[in-house]
N, CA, C and O atoms as a DFTB+ gen file, in Angstrom:
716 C
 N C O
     1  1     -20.467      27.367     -41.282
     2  2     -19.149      26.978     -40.914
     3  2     -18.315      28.223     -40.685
     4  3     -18.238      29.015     -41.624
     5  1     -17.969      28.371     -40.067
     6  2     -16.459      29.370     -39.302
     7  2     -15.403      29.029     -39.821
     8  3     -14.932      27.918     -39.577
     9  1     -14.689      30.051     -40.795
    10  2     -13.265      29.805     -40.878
    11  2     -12.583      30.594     -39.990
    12  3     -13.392      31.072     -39.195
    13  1     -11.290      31.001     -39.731
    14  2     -10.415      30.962     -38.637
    15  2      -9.574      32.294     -39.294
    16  3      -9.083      32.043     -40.394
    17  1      -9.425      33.166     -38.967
    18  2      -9.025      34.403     -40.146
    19  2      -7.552      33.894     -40.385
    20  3      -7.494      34.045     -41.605
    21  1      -6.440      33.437     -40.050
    22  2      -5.309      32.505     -40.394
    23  2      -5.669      31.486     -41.367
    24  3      -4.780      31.362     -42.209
    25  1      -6.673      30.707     -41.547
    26  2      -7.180      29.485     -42.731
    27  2      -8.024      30.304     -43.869
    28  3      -8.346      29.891     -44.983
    29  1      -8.249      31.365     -43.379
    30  2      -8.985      31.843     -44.759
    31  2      -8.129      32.967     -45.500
    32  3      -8.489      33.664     -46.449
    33  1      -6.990      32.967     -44.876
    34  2      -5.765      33.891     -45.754
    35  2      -5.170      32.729     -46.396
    36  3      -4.381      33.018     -47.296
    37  1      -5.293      31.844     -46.233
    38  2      -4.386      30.850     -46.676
    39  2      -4.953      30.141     -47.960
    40  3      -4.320      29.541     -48.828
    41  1      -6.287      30.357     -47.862
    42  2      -6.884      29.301     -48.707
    43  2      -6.958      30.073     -49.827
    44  3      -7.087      31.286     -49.992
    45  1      -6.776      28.484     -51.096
    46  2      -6.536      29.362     -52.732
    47  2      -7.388      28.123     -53.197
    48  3      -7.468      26.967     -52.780
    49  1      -8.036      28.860     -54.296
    50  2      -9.357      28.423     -55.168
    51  2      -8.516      28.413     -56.551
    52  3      -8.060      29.383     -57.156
    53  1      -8.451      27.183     -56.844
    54  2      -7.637      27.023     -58.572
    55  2      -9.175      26.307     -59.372
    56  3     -10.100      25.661     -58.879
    57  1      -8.940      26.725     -60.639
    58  2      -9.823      26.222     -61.448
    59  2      -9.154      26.270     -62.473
    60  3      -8.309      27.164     -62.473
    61  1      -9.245      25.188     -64.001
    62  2      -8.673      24.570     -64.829
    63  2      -9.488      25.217     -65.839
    64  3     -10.707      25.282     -65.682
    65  1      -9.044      25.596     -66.638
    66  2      -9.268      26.515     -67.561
    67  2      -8.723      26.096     -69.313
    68  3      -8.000      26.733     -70.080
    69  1      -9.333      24.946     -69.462
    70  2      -8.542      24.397     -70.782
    71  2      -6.502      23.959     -70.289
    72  3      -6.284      22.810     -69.905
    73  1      -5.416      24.857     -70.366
    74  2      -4.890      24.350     -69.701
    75  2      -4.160      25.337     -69.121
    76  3      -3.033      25.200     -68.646
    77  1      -4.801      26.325     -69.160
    78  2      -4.640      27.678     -68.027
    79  2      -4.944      27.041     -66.770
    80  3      -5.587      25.993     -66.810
    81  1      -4.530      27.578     -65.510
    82  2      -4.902      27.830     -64.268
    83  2      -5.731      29.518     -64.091
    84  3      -5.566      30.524     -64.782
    85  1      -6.462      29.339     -63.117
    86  2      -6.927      30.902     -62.825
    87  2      -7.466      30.446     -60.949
    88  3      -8.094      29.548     -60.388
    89  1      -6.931      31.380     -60.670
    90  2      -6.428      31.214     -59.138
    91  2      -6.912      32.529     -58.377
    92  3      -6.556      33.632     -58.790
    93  1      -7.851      32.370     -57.094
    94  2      -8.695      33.515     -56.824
    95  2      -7.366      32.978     -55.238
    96  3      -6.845      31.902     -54.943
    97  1      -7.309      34.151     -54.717
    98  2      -6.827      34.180     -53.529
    99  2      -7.808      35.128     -52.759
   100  3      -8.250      36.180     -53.221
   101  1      -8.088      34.613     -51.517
   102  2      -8.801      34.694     -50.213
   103  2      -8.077      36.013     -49.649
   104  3      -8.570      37.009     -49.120
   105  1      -6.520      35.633     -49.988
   106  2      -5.956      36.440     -48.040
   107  2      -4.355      37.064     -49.078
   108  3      -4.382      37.066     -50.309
   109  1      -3.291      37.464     -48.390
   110  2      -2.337      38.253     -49.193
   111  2      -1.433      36.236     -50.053
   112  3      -1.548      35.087     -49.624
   113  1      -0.754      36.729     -51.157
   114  2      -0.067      35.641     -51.308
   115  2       1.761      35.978     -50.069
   116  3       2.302      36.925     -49.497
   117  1       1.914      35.012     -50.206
   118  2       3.100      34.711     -49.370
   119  2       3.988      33.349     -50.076
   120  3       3.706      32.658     -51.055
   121  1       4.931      33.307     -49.321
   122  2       6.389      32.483     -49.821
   123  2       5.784      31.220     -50.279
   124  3       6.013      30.767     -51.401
   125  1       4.651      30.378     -49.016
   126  2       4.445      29.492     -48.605
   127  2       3.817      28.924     -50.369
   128  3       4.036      28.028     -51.184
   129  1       3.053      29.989     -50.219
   130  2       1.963      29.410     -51.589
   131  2       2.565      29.410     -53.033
   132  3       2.219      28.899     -54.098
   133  1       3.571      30.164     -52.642
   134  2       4.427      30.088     -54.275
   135  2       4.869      28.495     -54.527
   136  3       4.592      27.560     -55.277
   137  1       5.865      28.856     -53.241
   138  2       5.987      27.252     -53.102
   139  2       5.398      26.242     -53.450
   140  3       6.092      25.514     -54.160
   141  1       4.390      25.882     -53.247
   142  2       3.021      24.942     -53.492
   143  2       3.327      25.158     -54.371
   144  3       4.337      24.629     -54.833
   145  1       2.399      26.297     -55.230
   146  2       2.030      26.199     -56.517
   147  2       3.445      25.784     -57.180
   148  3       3.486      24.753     -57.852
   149  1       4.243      26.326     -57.058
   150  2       5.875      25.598     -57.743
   151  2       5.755      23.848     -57.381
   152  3       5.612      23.126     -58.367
   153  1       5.801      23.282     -56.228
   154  2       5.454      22.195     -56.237
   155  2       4.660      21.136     -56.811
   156  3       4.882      19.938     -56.987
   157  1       3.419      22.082     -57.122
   158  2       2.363      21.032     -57.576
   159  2       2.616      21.045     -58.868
   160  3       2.495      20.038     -59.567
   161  1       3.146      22.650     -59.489
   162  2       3.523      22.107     -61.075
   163  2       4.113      20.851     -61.737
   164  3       3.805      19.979     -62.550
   165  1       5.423      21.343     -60.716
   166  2       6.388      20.264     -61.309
   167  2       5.877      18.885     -60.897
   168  3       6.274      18.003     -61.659
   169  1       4.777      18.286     -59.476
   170  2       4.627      17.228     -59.718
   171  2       3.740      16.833     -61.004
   172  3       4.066      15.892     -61.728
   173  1       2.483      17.693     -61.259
   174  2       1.856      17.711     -62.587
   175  2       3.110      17.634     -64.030
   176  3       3.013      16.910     -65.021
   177  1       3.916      18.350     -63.801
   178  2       4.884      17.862     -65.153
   179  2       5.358      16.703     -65.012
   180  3       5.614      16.223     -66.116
   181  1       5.606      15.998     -64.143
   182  2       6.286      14.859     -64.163
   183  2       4.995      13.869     -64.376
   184  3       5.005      13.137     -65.367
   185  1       4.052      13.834     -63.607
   186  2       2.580      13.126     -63.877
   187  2       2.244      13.060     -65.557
   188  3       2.098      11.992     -66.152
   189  1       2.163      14.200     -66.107
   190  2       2.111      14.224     -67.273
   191  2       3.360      13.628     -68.199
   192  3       2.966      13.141     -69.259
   193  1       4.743      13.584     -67.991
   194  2       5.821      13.263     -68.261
   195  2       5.430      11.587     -68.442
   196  3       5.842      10.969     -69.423
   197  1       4.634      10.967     -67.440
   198  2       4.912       9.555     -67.167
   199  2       3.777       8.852     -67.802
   200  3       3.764       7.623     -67.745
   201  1       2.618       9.622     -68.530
   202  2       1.845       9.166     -68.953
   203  2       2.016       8.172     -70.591
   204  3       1.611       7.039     -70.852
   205  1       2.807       9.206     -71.480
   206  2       3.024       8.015     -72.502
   207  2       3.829       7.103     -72.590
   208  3       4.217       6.775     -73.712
   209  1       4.377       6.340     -71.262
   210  2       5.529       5.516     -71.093
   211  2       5.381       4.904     -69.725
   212  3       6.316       4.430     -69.080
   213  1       4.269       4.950     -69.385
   214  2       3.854       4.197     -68.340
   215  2       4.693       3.206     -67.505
   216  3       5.272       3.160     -66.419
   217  1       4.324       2.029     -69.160
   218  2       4.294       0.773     -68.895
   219  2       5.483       0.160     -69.125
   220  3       5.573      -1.064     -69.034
   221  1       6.506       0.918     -69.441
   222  2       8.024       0.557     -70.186
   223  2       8.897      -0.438     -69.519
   224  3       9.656      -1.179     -70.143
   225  1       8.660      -0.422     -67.231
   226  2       9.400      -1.558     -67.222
   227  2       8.509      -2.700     -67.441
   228  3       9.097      -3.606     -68.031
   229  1       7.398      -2.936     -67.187
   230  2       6.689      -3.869     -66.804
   231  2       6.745      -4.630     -68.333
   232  3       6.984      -5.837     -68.276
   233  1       6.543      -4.029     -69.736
   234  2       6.808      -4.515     -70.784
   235  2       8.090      -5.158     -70.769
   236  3       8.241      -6.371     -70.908
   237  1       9.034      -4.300     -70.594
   238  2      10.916      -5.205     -70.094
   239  2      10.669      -6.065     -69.556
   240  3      11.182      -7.045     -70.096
   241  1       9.999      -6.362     -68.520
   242  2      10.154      -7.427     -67.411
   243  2       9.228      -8.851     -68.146
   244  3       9.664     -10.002     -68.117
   245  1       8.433      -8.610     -68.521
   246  2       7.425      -9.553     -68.980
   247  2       8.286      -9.652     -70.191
   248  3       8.613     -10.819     -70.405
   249  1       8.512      -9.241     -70.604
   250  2       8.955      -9.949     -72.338
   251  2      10.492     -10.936     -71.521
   252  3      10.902     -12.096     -71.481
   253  1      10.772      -9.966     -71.143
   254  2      12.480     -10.662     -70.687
   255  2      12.092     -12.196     -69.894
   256  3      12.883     -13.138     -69.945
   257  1      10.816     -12.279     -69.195
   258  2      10.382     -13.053     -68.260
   259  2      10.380     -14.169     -69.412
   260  3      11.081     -15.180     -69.369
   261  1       9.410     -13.812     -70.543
   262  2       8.842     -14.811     -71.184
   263  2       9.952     -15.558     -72.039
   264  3       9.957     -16.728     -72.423
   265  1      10.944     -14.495     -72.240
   266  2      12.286     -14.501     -73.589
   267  2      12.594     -15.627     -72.396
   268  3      11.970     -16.559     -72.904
   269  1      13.025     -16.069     -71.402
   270  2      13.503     -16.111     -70.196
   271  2      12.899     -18.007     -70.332
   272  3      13.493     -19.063     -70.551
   273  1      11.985     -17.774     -70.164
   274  2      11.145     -18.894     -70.481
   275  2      11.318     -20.072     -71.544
   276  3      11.366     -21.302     -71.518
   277  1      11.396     -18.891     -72.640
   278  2      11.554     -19.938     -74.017
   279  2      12.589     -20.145     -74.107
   280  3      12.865     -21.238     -74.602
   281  1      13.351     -19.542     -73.831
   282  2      15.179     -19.767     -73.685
   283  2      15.642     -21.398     -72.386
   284  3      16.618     -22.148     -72.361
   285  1      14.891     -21.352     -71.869
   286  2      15.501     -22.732     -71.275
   287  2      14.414     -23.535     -71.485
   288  3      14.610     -24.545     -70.809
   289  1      13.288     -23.627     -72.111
   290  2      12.436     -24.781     -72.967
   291  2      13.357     -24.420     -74.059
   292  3      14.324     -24.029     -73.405
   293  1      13.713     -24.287     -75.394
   294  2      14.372     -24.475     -76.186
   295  2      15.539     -25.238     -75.875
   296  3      15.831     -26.339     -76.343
   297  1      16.366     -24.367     -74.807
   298  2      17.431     -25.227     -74.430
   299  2      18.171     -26.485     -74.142
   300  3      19.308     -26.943     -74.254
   301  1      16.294     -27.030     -73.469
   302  2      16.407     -28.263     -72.968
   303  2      15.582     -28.913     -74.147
   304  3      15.545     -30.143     -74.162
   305  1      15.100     -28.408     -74.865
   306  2      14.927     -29.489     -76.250
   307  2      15.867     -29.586     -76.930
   308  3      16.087     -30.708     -77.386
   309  1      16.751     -28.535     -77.261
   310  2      18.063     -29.085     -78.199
   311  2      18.582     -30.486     -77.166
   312  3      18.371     -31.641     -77.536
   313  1      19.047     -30.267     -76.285
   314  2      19.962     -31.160     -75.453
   315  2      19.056     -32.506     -75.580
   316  3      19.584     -33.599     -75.378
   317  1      18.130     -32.436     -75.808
   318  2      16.713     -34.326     -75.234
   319  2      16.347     -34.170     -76.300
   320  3      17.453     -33.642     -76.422
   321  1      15.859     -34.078     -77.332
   322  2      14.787     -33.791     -78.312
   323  2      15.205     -35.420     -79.355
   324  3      14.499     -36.248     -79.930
   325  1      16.700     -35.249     -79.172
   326  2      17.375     -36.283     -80.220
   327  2      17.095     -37.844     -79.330
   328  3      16.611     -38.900     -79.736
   329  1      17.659     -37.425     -77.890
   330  2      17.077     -38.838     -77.352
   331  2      15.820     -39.172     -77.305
   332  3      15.461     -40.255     -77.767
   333  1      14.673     -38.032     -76.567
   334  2      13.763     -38.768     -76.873
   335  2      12.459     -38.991     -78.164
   336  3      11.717     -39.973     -78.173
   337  1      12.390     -37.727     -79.315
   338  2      12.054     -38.136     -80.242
   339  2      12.410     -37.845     -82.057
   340  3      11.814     -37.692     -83.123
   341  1      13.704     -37.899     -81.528
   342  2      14.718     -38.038     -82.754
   343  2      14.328     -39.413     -83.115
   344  3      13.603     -40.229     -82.546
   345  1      15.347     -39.474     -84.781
   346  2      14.967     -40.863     -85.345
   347  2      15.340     -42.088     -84.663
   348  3      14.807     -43.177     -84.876
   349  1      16.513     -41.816     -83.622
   350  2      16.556     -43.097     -83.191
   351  2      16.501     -43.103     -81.638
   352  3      17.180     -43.747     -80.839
   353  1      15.015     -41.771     -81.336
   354  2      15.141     -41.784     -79.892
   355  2      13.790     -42.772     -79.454
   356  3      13.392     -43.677     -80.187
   357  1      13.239     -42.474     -78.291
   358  2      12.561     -43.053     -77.194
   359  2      10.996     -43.313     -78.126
   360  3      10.150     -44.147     -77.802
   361  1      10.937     -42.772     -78.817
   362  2       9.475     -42.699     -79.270
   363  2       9.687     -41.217     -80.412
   364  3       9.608     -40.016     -80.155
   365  1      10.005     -42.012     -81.836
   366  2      10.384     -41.033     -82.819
   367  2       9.600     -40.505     -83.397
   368  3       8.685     -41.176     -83.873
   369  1       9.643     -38.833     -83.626
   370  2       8.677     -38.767     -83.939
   371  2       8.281     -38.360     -85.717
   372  3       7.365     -37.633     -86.103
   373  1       8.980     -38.863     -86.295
   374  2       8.759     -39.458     -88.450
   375  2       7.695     -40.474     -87.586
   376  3       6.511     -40.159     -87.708
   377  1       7.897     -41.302     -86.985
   378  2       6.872     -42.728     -87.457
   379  2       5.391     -41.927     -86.434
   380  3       4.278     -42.452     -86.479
   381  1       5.612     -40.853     -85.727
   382  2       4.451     -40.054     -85.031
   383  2       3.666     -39.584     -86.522
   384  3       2.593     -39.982     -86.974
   385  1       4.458     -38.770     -86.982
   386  2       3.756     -38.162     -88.010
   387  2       2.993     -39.112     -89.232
   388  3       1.898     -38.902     -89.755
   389  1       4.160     -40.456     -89.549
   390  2       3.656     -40.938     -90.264
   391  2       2.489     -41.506     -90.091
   392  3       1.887     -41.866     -91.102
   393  1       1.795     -41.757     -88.571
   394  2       0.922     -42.418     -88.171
   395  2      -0.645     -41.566     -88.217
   396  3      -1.842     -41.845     -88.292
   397  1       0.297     -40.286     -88.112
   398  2      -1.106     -39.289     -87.988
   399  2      -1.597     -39.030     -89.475
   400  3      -2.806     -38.956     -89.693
   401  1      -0.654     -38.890     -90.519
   402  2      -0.222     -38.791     -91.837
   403  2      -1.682     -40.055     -92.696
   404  3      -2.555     -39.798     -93.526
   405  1      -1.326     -41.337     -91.990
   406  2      -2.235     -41.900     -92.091
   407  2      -3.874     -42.394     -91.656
   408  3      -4.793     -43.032     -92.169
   409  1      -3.726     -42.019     -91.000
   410  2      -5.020     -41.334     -89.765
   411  2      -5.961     -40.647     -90.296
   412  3      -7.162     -40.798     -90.073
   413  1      -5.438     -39.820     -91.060
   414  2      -6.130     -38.440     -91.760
   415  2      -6.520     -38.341     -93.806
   416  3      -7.166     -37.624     -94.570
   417  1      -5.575     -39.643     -93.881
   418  2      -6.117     -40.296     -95.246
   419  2      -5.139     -39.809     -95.966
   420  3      -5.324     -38.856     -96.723
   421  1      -3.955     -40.410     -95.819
   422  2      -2.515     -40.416     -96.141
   423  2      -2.077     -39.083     -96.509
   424  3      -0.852     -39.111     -96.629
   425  1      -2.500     -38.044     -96.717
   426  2      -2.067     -36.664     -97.723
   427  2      -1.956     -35.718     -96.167
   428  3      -2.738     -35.972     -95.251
   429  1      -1.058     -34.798     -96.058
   430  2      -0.430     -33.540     -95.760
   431  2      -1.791     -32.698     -95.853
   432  3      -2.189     -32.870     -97.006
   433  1      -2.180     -32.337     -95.556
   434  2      -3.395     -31.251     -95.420
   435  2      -4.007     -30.543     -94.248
   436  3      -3.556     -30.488     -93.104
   437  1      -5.113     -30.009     -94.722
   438  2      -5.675     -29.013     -93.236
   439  2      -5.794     -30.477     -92.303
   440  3      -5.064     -30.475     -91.312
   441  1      -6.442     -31.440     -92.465
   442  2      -6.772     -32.507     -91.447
   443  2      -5.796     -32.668     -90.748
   444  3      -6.036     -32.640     -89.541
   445  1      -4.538     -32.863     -91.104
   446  2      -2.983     -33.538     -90.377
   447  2      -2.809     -32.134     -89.580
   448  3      -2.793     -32.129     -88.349
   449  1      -2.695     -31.091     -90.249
   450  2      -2.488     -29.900     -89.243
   451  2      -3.345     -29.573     -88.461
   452  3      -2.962     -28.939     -87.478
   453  1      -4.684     -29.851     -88.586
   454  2      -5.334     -29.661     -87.472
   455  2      -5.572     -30.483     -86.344
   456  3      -6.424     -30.271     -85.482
   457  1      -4.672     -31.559     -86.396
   458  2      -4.496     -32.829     -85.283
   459  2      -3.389     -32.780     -84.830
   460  3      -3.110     -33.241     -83.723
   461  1      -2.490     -32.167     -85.665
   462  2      -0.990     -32.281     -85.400
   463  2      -0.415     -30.907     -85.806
   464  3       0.480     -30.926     -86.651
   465  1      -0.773     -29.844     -85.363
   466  2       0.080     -28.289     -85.940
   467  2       1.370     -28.736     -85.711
   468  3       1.576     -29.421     -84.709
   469  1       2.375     -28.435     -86.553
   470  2       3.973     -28.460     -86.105
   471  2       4.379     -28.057     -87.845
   472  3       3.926     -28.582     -88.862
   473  1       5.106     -27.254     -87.750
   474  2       6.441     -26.929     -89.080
   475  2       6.596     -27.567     -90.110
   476  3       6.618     -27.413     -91.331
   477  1       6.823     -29.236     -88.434
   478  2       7.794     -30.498     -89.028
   479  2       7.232     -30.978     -90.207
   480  3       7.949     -31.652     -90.947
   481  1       5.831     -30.706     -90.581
   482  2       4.883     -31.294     -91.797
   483  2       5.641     -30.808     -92.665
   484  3       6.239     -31.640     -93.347
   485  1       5.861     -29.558     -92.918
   486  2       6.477     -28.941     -94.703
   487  2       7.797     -28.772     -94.589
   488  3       8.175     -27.912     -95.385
   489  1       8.882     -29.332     -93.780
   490  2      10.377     -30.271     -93.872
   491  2      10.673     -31.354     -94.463
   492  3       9.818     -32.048     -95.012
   493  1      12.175     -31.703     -94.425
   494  2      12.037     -32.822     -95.037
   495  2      12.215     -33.801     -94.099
   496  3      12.933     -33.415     -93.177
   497  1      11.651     -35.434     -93.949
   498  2      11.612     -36.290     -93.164
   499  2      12.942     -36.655     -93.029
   500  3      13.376     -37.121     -91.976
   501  1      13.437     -36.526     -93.748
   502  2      14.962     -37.982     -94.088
   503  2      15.968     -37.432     -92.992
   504  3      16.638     -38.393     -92.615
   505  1      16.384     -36.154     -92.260
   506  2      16.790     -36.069     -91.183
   507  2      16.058     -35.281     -90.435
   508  3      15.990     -34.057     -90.546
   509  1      15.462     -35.995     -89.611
   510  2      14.612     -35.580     -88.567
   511  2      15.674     -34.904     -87.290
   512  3      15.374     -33.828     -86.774
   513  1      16.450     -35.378     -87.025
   514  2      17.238     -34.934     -85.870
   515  2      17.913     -33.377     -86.232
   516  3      18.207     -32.513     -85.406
   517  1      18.043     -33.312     -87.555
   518  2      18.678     -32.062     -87.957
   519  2      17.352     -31.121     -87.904
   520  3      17.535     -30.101     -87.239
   521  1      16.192     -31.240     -88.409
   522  2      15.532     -30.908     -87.997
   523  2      14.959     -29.808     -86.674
   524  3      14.641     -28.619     -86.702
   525  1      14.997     -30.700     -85.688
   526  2      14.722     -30.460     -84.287
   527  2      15.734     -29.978     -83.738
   528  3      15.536     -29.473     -82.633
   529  1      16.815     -29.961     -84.156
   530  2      18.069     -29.322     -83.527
   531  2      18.075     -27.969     -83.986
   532  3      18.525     -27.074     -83.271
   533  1      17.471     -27.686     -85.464
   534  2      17.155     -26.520     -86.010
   535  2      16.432     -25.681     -85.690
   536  3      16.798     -24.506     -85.712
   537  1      14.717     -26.191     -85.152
   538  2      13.950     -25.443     -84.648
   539  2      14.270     -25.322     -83.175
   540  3      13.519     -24.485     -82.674
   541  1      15.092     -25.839     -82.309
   542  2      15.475     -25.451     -80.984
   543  2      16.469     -23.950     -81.012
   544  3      16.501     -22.945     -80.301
   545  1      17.367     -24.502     -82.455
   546  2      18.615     -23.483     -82.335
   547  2      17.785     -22.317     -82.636
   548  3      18.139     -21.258     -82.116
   549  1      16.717     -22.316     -83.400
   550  2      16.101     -20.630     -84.488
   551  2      15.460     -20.634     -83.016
   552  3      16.360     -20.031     -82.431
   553  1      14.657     -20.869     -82.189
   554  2      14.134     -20.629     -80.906
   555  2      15.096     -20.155     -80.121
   556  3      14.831     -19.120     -79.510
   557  1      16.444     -20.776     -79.934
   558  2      17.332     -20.098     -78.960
   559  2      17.892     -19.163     -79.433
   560  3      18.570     -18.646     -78.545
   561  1      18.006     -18.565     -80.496
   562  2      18.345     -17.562     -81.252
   563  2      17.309     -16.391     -80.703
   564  3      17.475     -15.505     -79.865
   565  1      16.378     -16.689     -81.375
   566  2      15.415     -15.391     -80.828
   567  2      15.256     -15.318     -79.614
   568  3      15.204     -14.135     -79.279
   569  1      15.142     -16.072     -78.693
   570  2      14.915     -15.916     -77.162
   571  2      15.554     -15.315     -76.504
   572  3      15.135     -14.767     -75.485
   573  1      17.118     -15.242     -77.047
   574  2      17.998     -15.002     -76.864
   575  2      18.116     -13.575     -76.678
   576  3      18.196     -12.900     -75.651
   577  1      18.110     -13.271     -77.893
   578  2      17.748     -11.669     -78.680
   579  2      16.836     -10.713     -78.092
   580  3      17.082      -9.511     -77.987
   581  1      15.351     -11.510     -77.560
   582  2      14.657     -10.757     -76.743
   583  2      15.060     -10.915     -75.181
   584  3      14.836     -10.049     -74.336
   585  1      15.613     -12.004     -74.964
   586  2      16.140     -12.218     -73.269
   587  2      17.255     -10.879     -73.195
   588  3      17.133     -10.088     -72.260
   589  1      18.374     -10.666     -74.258
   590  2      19.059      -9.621     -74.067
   591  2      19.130      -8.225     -73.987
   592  3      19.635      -7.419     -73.207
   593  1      18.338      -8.165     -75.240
   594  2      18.076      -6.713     -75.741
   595  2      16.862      -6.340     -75.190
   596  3      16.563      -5.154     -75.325
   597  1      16.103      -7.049     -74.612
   598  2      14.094      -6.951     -74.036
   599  2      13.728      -6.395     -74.561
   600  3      12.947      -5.608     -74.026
   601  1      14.022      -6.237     -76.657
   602  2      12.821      -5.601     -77.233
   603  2      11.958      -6.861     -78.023
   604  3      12.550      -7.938     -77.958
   605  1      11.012      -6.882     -78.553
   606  2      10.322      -7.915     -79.617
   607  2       9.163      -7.141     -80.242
   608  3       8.749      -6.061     -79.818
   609  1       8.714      -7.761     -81.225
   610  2       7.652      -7.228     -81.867
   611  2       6.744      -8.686     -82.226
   612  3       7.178      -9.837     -82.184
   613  1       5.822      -8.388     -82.466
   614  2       4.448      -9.195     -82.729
   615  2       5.066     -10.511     -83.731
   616  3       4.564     -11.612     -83.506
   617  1       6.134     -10.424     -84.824
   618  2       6.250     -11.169     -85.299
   619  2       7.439     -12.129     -84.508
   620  3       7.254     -13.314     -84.231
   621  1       8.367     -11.568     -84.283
   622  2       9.666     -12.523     -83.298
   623  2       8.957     -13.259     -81.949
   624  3       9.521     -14.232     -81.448
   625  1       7.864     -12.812     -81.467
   626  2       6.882     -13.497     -80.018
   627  2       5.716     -14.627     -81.142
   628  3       5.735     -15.846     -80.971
   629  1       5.059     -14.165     -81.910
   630  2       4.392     -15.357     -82.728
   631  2       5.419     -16.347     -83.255
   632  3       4.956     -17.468     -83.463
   633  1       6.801     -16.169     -83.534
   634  2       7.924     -17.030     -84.549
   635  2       8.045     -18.150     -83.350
   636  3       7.758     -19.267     -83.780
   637  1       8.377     -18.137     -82.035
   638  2       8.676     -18.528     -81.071
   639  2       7.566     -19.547     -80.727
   640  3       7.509     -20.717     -81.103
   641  1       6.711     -18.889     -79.954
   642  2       4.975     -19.606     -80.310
   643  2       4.961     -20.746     -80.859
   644  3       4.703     -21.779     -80.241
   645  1       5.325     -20.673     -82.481
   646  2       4.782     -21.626     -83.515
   647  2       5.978     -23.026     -83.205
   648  3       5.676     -24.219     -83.187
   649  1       7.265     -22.472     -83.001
   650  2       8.241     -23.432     -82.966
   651  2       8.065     -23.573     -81.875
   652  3       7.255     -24.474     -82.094
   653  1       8.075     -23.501     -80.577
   654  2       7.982     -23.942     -79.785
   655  2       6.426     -25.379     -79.289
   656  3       6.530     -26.508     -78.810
   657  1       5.086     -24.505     -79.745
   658  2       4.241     -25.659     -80.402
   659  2       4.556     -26.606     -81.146
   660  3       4.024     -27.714     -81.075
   661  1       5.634     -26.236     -82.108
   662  2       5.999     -27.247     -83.455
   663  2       6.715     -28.625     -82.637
   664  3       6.548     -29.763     -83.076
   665  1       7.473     -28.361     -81.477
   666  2       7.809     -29.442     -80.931
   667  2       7.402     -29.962     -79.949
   668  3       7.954     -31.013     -79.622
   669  1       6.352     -29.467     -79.151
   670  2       5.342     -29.703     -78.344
   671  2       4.468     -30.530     -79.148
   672  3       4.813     -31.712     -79.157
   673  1       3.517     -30.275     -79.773
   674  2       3.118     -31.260     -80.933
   675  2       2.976     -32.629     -81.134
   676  3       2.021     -33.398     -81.033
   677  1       4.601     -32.806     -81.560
   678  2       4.714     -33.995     -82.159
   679  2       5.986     -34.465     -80.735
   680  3       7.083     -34.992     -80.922
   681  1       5.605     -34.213     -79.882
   682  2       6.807     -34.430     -78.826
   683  2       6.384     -35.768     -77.769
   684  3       7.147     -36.358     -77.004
   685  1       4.518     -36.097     -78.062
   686  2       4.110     -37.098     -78.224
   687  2       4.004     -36.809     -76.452
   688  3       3.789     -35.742     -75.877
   689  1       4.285     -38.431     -75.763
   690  2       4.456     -38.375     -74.344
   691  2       5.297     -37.884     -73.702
   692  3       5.153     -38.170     -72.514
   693  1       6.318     -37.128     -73.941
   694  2       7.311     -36.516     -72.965
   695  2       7.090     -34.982     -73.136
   696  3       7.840     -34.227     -72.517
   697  1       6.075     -34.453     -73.965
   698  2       5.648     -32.624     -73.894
   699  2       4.014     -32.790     -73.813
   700  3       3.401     -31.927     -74.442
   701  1       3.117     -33.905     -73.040
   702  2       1.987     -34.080     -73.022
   703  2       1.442     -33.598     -71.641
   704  3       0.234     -33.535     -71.411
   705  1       2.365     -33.275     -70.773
   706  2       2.044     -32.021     -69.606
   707  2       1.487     -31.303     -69.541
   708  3       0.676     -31.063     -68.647
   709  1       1.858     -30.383     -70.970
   710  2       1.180     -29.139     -71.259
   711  2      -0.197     -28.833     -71.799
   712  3      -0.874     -27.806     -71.836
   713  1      -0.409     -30.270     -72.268
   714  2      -1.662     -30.222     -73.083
   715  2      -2.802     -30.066     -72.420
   716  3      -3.870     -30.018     -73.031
């Protein structure tokens, strides 16, 4: 191959050296190549700059997405939850539980939770509507918190999860979409 005596003044041989550079030049240095090499540093510092923080919006966006999410399912269970399975809604759900309650050989145990996961088991029955208005409000609370601030941690995204299942659950035919 023929180089071109203009391309072979020009050309520079870098090799990585732990995190030295060592740089053989061909031909005289000039403006051009400082340049470069000034260039490529700083894009390498910034490359390196972006490595332990990659992922920072895409974490914002997805949590906020999801906060985003549970925030108007919560929402719209506080507002319906009482009509349709509050104590005196569409299909209540005390006489759900009580049915599963009996199903499983009358006692509260792993069997009932494993047919029926929800909270609502270790509450008290006698107001059910206060209840469900409770686990909507502690859901819109946190959703809230992460919809605003877009931080969360492992336990405030599992808290959400469980209550939000907790009324999915026992929500009978009107949260049986999801199933």
């Amino acid at each position: 191959m023929a180089d071109t005596g203009e391309s072979s003044e020009r050309s520079l041989r870098r090799r990585r050296v732990g995190t030295q550079k060592t740089e053989t030049n061909c031909g005289d240095s000039s403006k051009e190549d400082e340049e470069k090499r000034d260039e490529d540093s700083e894009k390498e510092k910034k490359l390196l700059s972006l490595k332990p923080g990659t992922f920072w919006l895409t974490r914002i966006l997805l949590l906020r997405s999801i906060a985003f999410i549970y925030f108007v399912a919560f929402s719209i269970a506080y507002n319906q939850n009482k009509q349709l399975i509050g104590e005196q809604g569409l299909m209540p759900c005390r006489n759900y539980l009580s049915n599963v309650k009996r199903y499983v050989g009358g006692k509260i145990g792993m069997a009932a939770l494993a047919y029926t996961p929800s909270i609502l088991w270790f509450l008290d029955w006698s107001d059910m509507d206060s209840n469900l208005d409770g686990i909507a409000m502690v859901g819109l609370a946190l959703s809230g918190f992460v919809l605003v601030t877009g931080m969360a941690n492992m336990v405030i995204m599992v808290t959400l999860w469980v209550l939000y299942h907790s009324l999915v659950n026992v929500g009978q035919l009107w949260y049986s979409f999801g199933k």
